[in-house]
C-alpha positions as CSV (number, residue, x, y, z in Angstrom):
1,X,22.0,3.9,-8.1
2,X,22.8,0.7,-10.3
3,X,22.4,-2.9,-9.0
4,X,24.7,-4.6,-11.0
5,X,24.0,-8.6,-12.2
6,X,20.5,-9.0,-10.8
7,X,17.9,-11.8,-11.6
8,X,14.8,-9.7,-12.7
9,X,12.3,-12.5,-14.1
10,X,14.9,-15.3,-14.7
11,X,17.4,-13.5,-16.7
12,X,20.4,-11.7,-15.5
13,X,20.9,-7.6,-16.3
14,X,21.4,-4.3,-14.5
15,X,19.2,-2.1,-13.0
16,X,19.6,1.5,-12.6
17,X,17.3,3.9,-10.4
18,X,16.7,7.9,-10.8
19,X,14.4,10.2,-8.7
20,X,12.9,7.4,-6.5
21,X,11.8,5.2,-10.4
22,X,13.3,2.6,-12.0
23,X,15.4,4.3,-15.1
24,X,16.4,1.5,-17.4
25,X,17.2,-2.2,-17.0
26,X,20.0,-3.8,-19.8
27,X,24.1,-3.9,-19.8
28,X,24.9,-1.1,-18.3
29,X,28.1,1.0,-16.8
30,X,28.4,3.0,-13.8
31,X,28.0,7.0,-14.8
32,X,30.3,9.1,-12.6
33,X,28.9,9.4,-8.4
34,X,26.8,6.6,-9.2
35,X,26.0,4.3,-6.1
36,X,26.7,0.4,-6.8
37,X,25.0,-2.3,-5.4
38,X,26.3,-6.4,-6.7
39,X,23.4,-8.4,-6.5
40,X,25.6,-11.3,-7.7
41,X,22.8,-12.8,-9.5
42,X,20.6,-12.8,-6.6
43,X,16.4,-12.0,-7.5
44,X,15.4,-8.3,-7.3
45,X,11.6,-8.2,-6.7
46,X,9.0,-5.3,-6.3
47,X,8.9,-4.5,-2.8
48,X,6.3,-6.9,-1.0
49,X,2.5,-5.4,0.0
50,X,0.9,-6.9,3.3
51,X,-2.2,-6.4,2.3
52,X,-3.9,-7.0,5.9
53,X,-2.1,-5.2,9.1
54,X,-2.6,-3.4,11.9
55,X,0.5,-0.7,12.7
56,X,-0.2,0.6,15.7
57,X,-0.8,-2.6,17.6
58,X,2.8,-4.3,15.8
59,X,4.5,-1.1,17.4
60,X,3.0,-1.6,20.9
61,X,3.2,-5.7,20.6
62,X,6.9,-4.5,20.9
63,X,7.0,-4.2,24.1
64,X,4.0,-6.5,25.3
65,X,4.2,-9.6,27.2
66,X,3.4,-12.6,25.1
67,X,0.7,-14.8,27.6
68,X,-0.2,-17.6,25.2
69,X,0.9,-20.6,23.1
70,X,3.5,-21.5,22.2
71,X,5.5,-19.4,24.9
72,X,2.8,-19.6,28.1
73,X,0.6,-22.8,28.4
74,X,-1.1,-22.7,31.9
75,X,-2.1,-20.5,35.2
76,X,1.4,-20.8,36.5
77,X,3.2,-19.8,33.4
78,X,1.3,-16.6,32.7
79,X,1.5,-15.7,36.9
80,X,4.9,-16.2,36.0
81,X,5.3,-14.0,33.1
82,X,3.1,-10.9,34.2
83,X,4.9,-10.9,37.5
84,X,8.2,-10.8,36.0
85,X,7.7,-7.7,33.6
86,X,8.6,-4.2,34.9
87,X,5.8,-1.4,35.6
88,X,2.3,-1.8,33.8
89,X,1.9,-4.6,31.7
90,X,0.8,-5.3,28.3
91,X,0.2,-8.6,27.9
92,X,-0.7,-10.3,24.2
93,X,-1.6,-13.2,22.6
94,X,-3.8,-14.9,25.1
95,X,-5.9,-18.0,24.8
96,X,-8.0,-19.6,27.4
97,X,-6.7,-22.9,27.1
98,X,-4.1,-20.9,29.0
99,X,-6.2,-20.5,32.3
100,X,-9.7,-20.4,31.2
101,X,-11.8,-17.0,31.3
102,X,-10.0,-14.0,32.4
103,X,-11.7,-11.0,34.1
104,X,-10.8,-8.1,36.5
105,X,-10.8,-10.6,39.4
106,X,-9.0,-13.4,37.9
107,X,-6.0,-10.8,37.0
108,X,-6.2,-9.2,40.3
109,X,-5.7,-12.7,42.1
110,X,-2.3,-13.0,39.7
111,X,-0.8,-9.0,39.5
112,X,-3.1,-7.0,42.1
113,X,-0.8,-3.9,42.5
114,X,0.2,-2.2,39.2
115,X,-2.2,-2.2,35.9
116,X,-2.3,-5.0,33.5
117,X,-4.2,-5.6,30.5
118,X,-3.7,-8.6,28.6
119,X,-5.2,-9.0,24.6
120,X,-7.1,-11.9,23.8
121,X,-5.1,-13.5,20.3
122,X,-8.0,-12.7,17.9
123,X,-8.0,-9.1,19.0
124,X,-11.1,-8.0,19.8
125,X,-11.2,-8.6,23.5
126,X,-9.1,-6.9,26.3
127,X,-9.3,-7.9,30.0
128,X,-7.7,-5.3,32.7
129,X,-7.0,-5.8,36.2
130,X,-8.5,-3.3,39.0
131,X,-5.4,-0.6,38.4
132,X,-4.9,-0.6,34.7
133,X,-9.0,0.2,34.6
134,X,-8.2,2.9,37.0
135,X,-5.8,4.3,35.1
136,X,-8.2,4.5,32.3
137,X,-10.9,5.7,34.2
138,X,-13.3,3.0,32.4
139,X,-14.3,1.0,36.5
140,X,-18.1,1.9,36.0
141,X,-18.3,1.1,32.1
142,X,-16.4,-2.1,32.5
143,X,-17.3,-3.7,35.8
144,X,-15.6,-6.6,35.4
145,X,-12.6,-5.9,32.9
146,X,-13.7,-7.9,30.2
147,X,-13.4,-4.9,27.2
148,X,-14.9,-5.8,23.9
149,X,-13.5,-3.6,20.5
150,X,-12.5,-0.9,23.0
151,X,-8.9,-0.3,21.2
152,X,-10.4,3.8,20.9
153,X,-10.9,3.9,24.7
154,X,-7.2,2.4,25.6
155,X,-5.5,3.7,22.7
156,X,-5.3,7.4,24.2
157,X,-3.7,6.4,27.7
158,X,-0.9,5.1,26.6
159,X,2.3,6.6,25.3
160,X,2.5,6.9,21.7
161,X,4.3,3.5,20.2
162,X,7.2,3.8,18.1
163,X,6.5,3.6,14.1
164,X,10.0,4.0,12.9
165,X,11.3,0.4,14.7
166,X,8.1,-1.0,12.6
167,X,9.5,0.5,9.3
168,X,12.2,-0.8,10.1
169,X,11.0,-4.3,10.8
170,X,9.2,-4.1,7.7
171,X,11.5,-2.9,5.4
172,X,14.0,-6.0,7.0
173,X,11.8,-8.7,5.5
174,X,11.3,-6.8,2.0
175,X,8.0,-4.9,2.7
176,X,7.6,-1.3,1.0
177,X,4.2,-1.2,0.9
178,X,1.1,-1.8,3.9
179,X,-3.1,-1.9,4.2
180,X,-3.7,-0.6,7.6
181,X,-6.9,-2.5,8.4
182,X,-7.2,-0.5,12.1
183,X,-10.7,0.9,12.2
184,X,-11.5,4.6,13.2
185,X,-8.3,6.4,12.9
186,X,-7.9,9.9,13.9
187,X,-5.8,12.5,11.9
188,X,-2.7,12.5,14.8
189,X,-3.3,8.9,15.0
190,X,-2.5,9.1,10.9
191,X,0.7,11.5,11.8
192,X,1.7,8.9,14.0
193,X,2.6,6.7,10.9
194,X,4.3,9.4,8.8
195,X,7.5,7.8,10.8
196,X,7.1,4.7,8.3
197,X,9.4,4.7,5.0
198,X,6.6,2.3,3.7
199,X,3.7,3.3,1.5
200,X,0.8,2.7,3.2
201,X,-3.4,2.5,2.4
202,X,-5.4,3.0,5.2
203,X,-8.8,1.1,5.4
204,X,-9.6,3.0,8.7
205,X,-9.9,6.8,7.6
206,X,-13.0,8.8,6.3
207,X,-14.0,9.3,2.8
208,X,-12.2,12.1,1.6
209,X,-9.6,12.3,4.3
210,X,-6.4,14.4,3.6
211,X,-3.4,12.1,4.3
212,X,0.4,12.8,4.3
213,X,2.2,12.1,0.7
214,X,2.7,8.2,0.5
215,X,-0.7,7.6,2.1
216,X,-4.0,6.8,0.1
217,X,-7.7,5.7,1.1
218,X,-8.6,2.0,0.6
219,X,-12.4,0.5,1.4
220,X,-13.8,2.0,4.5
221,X,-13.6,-0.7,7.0
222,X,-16.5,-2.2,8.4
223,X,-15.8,-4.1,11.6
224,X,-18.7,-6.1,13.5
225,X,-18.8,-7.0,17.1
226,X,-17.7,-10.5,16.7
227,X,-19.4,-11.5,20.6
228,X,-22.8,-10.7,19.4
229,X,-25.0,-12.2,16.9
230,X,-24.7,-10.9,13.3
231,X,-26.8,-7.5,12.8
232,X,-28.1,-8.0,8.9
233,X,-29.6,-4.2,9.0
234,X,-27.1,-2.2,10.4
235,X,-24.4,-4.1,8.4
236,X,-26.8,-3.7,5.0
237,X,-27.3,0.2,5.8
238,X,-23.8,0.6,6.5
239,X,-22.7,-0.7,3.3
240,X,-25.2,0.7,1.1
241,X,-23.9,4.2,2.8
242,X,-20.3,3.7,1.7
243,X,-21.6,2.3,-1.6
244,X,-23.1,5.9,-1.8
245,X,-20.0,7.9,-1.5
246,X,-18.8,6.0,-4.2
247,X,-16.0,3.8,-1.9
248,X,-15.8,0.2,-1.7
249,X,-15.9,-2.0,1.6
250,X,-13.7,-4.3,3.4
251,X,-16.0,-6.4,5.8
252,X,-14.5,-7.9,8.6
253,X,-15.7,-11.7,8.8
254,X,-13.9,-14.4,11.1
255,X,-17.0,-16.4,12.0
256,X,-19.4,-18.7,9.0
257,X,-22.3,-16.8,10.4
258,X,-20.8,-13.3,9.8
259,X,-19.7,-14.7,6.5
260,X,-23.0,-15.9,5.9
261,X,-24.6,-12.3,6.6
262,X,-21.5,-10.7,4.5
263,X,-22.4,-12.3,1.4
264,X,-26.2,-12.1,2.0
265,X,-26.4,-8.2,2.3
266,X,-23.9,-8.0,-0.2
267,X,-26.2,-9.8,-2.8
268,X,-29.1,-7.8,-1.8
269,X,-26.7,-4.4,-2.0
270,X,-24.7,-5.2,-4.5
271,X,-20.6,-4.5,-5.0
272,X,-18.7,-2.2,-6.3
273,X,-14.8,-2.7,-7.5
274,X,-12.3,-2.6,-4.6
275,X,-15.4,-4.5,-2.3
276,X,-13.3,-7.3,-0.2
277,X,-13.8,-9.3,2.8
278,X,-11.2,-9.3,5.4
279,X,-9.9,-13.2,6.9
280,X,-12.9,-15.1,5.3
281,X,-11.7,-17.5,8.3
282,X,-14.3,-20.3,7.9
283,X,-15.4,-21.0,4.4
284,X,-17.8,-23.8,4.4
285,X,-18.1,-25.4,0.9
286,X,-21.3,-24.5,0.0
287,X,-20.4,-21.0,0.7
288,X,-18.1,-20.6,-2.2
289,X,-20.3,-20.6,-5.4
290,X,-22.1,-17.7,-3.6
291,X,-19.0,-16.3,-3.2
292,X,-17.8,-16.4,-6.9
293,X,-21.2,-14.9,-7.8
294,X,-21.2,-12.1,-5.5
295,X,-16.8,-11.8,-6.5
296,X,-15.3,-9.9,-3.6
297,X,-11.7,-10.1,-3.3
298,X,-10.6,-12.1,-0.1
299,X,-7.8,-11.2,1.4
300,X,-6.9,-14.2,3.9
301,X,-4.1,-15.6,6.5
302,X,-2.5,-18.6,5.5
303,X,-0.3,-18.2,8.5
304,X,-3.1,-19.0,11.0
305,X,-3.5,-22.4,9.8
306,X,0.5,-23.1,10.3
307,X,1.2,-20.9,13.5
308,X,-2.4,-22.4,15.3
309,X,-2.2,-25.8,14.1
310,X,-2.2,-27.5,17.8
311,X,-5.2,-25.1,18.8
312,X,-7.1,-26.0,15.4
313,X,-6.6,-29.8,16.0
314,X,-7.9,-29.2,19.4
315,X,-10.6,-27.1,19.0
316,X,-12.3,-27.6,15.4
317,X,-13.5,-30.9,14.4
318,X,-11.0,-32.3,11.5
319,X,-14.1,-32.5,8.5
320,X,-13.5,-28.8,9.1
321,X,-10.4,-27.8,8.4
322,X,-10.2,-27.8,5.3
323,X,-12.5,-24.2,5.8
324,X,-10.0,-22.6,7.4
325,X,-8.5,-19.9,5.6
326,X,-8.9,-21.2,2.5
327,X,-6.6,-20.3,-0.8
328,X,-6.7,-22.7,-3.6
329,X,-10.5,-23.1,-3.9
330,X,-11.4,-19.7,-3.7
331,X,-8.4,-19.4,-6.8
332,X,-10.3,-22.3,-8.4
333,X,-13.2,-20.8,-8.3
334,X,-12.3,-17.6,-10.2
335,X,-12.2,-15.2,-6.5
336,X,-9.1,-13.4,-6.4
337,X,-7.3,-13.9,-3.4
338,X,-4.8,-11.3,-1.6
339,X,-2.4,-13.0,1.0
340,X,-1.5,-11.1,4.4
341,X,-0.3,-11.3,7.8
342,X,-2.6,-9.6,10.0
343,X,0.1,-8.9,12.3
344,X,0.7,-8.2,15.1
345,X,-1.7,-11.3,15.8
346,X,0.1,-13.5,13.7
347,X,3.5,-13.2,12.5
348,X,4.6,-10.0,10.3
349,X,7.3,-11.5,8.2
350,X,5.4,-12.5,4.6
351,X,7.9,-15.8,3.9
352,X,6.5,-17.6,6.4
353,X,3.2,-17.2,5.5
354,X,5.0,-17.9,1.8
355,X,6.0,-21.0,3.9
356,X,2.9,-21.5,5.6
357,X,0.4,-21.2,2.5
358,X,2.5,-23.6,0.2
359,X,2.6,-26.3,3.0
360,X,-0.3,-26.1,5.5
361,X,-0.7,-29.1,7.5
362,X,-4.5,-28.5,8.0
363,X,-6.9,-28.8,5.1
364,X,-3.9,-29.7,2.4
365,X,-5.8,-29.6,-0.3
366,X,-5.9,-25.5,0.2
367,X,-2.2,-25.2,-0.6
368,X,-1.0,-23.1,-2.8
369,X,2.5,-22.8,-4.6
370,X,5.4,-20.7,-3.2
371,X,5.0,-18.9,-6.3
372,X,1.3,-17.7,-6.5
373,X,1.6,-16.9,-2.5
374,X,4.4,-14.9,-3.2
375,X,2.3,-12.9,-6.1
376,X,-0.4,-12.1,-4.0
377,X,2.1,-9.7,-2.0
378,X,3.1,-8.2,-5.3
379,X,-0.1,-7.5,-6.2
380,X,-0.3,-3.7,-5.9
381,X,-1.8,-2.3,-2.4
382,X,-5.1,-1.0,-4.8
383,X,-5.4,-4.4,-6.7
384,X,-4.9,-6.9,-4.0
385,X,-5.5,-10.4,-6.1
386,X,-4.3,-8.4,-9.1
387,X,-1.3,-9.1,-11.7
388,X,1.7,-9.0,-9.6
389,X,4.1,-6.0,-9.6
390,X,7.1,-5.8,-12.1
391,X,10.8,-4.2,-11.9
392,X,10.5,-2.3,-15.6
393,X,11.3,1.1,-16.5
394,X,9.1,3.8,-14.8
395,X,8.0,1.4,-12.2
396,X,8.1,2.6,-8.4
397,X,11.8,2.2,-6.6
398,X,10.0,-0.4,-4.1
399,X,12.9,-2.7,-4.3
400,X,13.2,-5.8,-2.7
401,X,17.0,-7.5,-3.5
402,X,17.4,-11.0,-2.7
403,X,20.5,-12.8,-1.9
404,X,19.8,-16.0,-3.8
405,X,18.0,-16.5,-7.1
406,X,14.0,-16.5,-6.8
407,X,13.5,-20.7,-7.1
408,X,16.0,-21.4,-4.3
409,X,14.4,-18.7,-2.1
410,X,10.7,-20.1,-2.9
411,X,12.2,-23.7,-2.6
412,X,12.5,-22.6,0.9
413,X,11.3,-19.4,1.5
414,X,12.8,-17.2,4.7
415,X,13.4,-13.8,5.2
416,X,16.9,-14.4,5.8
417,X,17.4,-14.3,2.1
418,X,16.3,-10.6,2.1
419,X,19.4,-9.0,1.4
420,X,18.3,-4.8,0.7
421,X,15.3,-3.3,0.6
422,X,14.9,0.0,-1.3
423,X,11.6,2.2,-0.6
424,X,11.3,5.2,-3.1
425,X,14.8,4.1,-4.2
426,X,16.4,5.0,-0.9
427,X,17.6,1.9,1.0
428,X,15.7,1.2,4.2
């Protein structure tokens, strides 16, 4: 293939692509049966890496029931909404300022005749009605619906969700590359994902796993009840076990107390490269000097602050919001800093969160520029905070082809502008 008039770091040349690499970049002329793409001086990137993401649940959020803000706001509008969807529901995105604390009885009053389970927006907290915990057979375990971190339990009765239509998705806002940050994933659970044309790193699989070609091992991930108080010795042992086998961590931490703990047991432990902390979501000031010492990389949401604003103003007091997801302080203070979606619980497409770091209303002074956001998702998926990826000779075929040049897509960055996305040099 040759893409013909391309921007490739602010100058304007060919490209040409052999045997899923990048073959030679210059003035160049078709050879014979050669495919030719005219970028017409639009920017040809590295594929983008979402470095935070969970697969399975983007490929089920497909055909789920959205039950909070923006799209339902009270008791009536989510009756409304779970009434109206066909056969067993799915619902996501819920928040109690929708209708308070939900339970098995609360769901029953609203849907009392086929299953439902609804997902709390952060994740970690399911609540089913009397069928749908039936149907799983979990009635004695979970007396009254409320199911905390049980993705294992509910994962294996339901149908399988459809990977390729995430590829897809992907690939349609110029990803090529994923982390998978689902914990505890079991070898069909791993075939599952063979559908995507993406490369992808899975923080969820065992030390020495064998994966399918395309796949690799990232840090084990270590994921904490966030309902219950943070457990220092179990999180220390844990770590120093990993440490052991010679792979790094990626700690889950939404709360400042599980931050706090994170950083305490990882001072008394020690790191090791490739050691991060997932979301980082409330960074208190006097956290971050500890943080710099102990130098994880921090691979955080900007797209929270943007998509949750009304909840945040709501909710947080405002001498606070400046810890929310922070960026430019942690890059001020030496931490390198990997940007990511965590979708399916906050939007998937990286130029809004582009968008969304470069212009947070909430906590300003944690902006960052179009332009270093849109570096940390070139940042390879084993270096996340790391020198961005280049389009040079011998690099990868992870393509992204833009239909403008790069400042007037970072001027206002939308995936709209994605014009072709090449993964292993075969267009997706």
């Amino acid at each position: 293939m040759l893409i013909r008039r391309a921007e490739v770091e602010g100058r304007l040349t060919d490209v040409r692509v052999r045997v899923e690499r990048v073959a030679e970049l210059g003035d160049l002329r078709p050879e014979p049966g050669e495919e030719v793409v005219e970028a017409r001086g639009g920017a040809l990137l590295p594929g983008l890496h979402d470095h935070h993401l969970h697969l399975l649940s983007l490929a089920a959020a497909a055909s789920s029931v959205r039950c909070g803000p923006p799209e339902v706001r009270d008791l009536d509008g989510l009756a409304r909404v779970l009434r109206a969807a066909a056969g067993p529901v799915r619902g996501i995105g819920y928040h109690e300022s929708v209708a308070g604390i939900l339970d098995r009885h609360a769901l029953d009053r609203l849907v009392p005749d086929r299953p439902v389970r609804v997902q709390h927006r952060g994740g970690a907290l399911w609540m089913l009605n009397t069928p749908a915990l039936a149907e799983a057979g979990l009635t004695e375990r979970f007396p009254d619906g409320r199911l905390w971190r049980a993705d294992e339990e509910l994962r294996g009765s339901q149908p399988p969700p459809d990977l390729a239509v995430v590829g897809r998705r992907l690939a349609a806002v110029g990803i090529t590359g994923v982390t998978d940050a689902t914990p505890r994933l079991s070898e069909d659970t791993v075939r599952l994902l063979t559908a995507l044309p993406q490369r992808v790193r899975l923080l969820g699989v065992p030390t020495g796993a064998r994966l399918p070609p395309g796949f690799e091992v990232g840090p084990w991930k270590i994921l904490r009840p966030d309902h219950e108080p943070p457990d220092w010795e179990a999180l220390r042992d844990e770590v120093a076990r990993v440490h052991a086998e010679g792979r790094a961590v990626a700690i889950h931490a939404v709360t400042r107390e599980s931050l706090v703990v994170t950083l305490g047991v990882l001072s008394e432990v020690g790191t090791i490269p490739g050691d991060r902390i997932e979301h980082a979501a409330i960074v208190g000031a006097e956290a971050i000097p500890l943080l710099a010492e102990i130098n994880p990389v921090v691979v955080t949401q900007p797209g929270f602050v943007t998509e949750r604003e009304p909840e945040y103003r709501r909710d947080i007091p405002a001498d606070e919001h400046a810890d929310l997801y922070r960026y430019a302080s942690l890059l001020d203070a030496g931490l390198r800093v990997a940007p990511s979606s965590d979708a399916p619980f906050a939007d998937v497409d990286p130029w809004r969160t582009i968008a969304a770091a470069a212009r947070r209303g909430l906590g300003q002074a944690e902006r960052v520029s179009a332009q270093r956001a849109l570096e940390g998702y070139l940042a390879p998926l084993s270096d996340p905070g790391g020198a961005p990826r280049r389009v040079t000779a011998g690099a990868p075929a992870d393509l992204c082809l833009l239909s403008v040049p790069l400042r007037e897509a970072l001027t206002c960055p939308d995936s709209g502008f994605v014009a072709a996305t090449w993964c292993r040099g075969r267009r997706v």
